[in-house]
C-alpha positions in Angstrom: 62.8 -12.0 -1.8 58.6 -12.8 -0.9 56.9 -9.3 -1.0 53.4 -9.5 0.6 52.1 -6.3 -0.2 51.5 -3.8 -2.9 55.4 -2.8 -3.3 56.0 -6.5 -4.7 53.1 -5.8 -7.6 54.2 -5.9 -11.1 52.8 -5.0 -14.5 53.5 -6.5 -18.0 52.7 -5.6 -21.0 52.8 -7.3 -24.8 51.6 -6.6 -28.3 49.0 -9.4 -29.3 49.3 -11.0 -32.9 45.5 -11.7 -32.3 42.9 -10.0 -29.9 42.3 -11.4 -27.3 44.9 -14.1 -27.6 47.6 -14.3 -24.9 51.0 -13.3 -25.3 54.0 -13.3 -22.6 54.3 -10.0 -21.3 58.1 -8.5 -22.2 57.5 -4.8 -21.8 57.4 -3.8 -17.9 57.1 -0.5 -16.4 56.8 1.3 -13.4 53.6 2.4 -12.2 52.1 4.6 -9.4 48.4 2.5 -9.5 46.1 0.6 -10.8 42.7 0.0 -11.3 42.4 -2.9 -13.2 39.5 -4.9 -12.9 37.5 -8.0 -13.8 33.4 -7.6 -14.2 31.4 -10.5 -13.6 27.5 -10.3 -13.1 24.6 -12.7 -11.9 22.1 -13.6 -13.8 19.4 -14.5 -11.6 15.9 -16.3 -12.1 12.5 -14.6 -11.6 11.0 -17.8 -11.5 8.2 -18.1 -9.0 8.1 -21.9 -7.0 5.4 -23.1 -4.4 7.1 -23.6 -1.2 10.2 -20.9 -1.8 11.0 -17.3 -0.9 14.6 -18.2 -1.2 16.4 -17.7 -4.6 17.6 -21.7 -5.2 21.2 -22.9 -5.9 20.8 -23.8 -9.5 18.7 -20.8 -10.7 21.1 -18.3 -11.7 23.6 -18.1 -14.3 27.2 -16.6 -14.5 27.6 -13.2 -17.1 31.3 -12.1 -18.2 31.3 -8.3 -18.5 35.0 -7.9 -19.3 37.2 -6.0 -17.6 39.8 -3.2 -17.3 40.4 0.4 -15.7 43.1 2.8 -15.7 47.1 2.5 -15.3 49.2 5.8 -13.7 52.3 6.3 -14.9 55.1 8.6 -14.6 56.4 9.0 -17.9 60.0 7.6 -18.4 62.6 8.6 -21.1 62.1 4.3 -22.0 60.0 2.0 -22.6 56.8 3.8 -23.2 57.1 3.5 -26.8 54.8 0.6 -26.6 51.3 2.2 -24.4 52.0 5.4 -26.6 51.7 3.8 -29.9 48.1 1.6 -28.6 47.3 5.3 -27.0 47.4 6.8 -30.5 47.2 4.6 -33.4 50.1 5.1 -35.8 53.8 5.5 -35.2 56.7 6.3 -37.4 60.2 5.9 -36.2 63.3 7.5 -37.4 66.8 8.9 -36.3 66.8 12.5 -36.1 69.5 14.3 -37.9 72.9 14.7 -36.4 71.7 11.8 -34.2 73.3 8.7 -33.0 71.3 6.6 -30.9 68.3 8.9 -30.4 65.0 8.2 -32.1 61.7 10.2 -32.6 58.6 8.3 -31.7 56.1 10.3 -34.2 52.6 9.0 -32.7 49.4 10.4 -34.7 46.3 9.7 -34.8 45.6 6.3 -36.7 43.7 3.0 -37.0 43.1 1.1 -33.5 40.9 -1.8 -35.1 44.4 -4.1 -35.6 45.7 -3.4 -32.2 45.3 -4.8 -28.6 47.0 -5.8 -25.6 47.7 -8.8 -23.0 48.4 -7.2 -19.7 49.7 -9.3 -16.3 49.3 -7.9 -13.2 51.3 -9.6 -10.1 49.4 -9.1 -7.1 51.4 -10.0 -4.1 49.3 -12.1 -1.1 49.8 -12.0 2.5 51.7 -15.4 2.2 54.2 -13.4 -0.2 53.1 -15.4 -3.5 52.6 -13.4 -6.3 49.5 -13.9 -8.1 49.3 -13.5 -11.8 45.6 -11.8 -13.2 46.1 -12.1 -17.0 44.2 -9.4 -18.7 43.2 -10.0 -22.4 42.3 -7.8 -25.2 43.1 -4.7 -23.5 42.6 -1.9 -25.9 43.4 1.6 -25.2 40.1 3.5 -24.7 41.4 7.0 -23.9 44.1 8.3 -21.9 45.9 11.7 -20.1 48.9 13.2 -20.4 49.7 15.9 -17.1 52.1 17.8 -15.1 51.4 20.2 -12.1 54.3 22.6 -9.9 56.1 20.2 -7.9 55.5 17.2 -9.7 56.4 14.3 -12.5 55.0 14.1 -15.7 52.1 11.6 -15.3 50.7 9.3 -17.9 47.3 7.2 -17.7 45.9 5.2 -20.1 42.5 3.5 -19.4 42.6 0.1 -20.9 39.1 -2.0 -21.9 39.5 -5.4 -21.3 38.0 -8.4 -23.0 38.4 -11.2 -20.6 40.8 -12.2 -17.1 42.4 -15.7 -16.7 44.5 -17.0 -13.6 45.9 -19.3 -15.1 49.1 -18.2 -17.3 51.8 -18.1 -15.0 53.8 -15.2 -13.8 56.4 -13.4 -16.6 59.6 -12.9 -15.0 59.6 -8.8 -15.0 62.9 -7.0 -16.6 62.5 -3.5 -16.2 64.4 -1.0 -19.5 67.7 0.1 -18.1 69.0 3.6 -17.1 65.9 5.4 -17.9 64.9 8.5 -16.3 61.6 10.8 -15.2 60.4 13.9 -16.5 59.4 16.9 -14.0 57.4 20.1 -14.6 61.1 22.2 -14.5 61.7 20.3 -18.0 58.8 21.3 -19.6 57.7 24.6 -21.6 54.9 25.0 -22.9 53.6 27.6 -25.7 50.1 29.3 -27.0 49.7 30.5 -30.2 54.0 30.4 -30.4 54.1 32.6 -27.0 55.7 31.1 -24.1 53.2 30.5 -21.3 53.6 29.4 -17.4 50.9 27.5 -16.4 50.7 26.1 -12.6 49.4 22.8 -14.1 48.3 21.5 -17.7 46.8 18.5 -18.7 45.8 16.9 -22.3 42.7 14.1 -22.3 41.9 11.7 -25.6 38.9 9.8 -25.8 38.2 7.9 -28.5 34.7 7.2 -28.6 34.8 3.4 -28.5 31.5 1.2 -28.4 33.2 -1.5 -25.8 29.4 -3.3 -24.6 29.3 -5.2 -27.6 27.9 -8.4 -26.3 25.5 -10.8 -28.6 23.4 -13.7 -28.3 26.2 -16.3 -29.4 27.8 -19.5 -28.4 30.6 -17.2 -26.3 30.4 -15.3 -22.9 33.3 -13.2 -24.5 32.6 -9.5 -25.8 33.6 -8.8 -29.7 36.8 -5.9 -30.1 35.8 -2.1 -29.0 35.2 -0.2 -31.9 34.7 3.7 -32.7 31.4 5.1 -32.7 31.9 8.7 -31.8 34.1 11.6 -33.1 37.3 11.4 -30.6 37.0 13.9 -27.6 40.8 15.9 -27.4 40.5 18.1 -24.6 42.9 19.7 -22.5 43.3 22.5 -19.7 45.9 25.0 -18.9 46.2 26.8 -15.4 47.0 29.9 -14.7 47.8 32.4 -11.7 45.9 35.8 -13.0 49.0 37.4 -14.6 47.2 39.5 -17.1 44.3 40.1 -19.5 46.6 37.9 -21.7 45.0 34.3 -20.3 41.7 35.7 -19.9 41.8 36.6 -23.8 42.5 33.1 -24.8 38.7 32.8 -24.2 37.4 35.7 -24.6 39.1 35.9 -28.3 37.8 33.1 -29.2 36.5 32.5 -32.6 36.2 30.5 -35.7 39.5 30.6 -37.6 40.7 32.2 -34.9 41.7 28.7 -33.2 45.4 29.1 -31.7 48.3 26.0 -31.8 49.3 24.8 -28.0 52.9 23.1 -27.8 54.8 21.5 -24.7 58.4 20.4 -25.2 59.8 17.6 -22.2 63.5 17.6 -22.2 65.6 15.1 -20.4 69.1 14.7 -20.6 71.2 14.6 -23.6 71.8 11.6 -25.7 74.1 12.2 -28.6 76.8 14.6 -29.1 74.5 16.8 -31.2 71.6 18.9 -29.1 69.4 15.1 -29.0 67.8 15.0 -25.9 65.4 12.2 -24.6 62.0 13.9 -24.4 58.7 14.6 -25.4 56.7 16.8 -27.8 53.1 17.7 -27.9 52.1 19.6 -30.7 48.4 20.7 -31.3 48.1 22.8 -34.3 44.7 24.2 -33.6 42.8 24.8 -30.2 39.7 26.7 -29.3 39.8 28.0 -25.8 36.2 27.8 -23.7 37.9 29.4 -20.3 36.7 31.8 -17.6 37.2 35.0 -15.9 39.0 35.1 -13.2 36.7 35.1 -9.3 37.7 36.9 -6.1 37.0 34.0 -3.1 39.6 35.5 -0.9 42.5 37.3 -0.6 44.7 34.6 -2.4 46.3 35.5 -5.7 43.7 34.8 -8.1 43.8 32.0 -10.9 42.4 31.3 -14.3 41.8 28.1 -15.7 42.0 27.9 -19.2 40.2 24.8 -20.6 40.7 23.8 -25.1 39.6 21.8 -27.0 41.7 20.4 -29.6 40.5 20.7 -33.6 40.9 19.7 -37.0 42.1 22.2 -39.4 41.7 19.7 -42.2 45.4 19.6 -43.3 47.2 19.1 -40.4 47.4 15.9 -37.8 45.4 16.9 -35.0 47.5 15.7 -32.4 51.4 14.7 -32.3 53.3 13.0 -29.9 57.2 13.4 -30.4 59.2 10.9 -28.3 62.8 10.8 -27.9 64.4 8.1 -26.6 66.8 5.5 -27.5 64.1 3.0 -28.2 64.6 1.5 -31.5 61.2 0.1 -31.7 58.0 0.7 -30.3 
């Protein structure tokens, strides 16, 4: 069946051995939007000729600027193994105890030089073809993690991309089976080990990459993003005015003083034992920069409780705990 608009569209997603190098897309996963993109500039001449006011045909060049943009996601109980593991750095997988078939996806902060991405998008056309825009050396820049009342757990990753071809033809997309979503009724969150009920939280990485490195060589291609900045972990947590208790998660704020944030995602059960598919975020230390609460009408009023996430020096910063059946990333 020809789809000729955005409902046909398809993303695919593969570990490359080298960056930048394609490889045929076998992970595929639903997604709510895209913005992937291609950046191409004009170099144009400043030349002054007698007799012209008119830039000519042959005095500009073509400039590659890469590519990329962000992909939305609602988190599934499969398949995200993959953009979790580029999101963070490291993974470690092993069967839980008293498990069967589930596995924890421990993701921590680790080295992103050795990893990168081809990503295909199938666009469909008016004339129901769907065309194939081959991103390579897509490398995971930063990404959120966020769930509001009445809504799915959302995932975006923003991807950096080192170049877009046309020309490597469409992978046949095979989606994981039997998976399911995650909503904001199967997830608690805590602060400072005290159950908390937020209207809305969200957790943001950025990792501080230098992704303009372009040089005067014999290529139009960029070289691999790399770190140059400490990695921004921020987050915020809102809040209908219950209490002084929010408000003090600010307003107590001190050095040493820094307070651990945890949200637990359960799904349905997988093994006989209590192994459910899932996800953990645990943030062992967090200073809170919030507000007070403001009167702007005669609504119930709210607090919004913005962190930022910090290093202890013993612990991992930041953990992601996934549960699925997955046996690899």
């Amino acid at each position: 069946m020809g789809h000729r608009s955005g409902i046909g569209g398809q993303l695919g997603f593969v570990a490359e051995t080298t960056y930048g190098t394609f490889a045929v897309p076998t992970r595929f996963l639903e997604f709510s939007s895209e913005g992937l993109v291609f950046n191409r500039e004009t170099i144009q001449s400043t030349g002054i000729r007698r007799g012209s006011n008119i830039q000519r045909t042959s005095r500009w060049a073509t400039n590659k600027k890469g590519g990329g943009g962000p992909v939305t996601f609602e988190l599934a109980s499969k398949g995200f193994g993959l953009l979790l593991k580029h999101a963070m750095g490291a993974v470690a997988i092993t069967t839980p105890g008293g498990a069967t078939l589930q596995r924890r996806h421990r993701h921590t902060f680790g080295d992103l030089d050795d990893l990168s991405l081809t990503i295909q998008k199938g666009a469909p056309d008016i004339g129901a073809t769907t065309n194939p825009f081959t991103f390579l050396g897509c490398v995971v820049t930063g990404w959120e993690l966020g769930v509001d009342v009445d809504g799915l757990v959302m995932f975006t990753p923003t991807f950096d991309a080192q170049d877009m071809v046309t020309a490597q033809a469409l992978a046949v997309a095979a989606y994981p089976a039997a998976d399911e979503l995650f909503s904001y009724q199967q997830t608690a969150v805590t602060v400072n080990a005290g159950g908390v009920t937020p209207t809305g939280m969200t957790l943001s990485v950025d990792h501080g990459m230098k992704t303009d490195r372009f040089f005067v060589q014999n290529s139009a291609l960029k070289k691999r993003p790399v770190i140059a900045a400490r990695r921004a972990v921020t987050g915020t947590l809102t809040f209908e005015f219950e209490s002084m208790t929010q408000v003090n998660f600010f307003l107590n704020a001190a050095p040493g003083a820094e307070v651990p944030i945890g949200a637990v995602i359960r799904g349905s059960q997988i093994d006989a034992a209590p192994n459910y598919y899932g996800l953990d975020v645990i943030i062992p230390k967090a200073r809170f920069d919030g507000e007070i609460p403001v009167i702007q009408g005669p609504d119930v009023l709210t607090v919004s409780a913005p962190f930022e996430v910090l290093d202890d020096g013993t612990n991992e910063e930041l953990t992601l705990d996934y549960f699925t059946t997955d046996v690899a990333s």
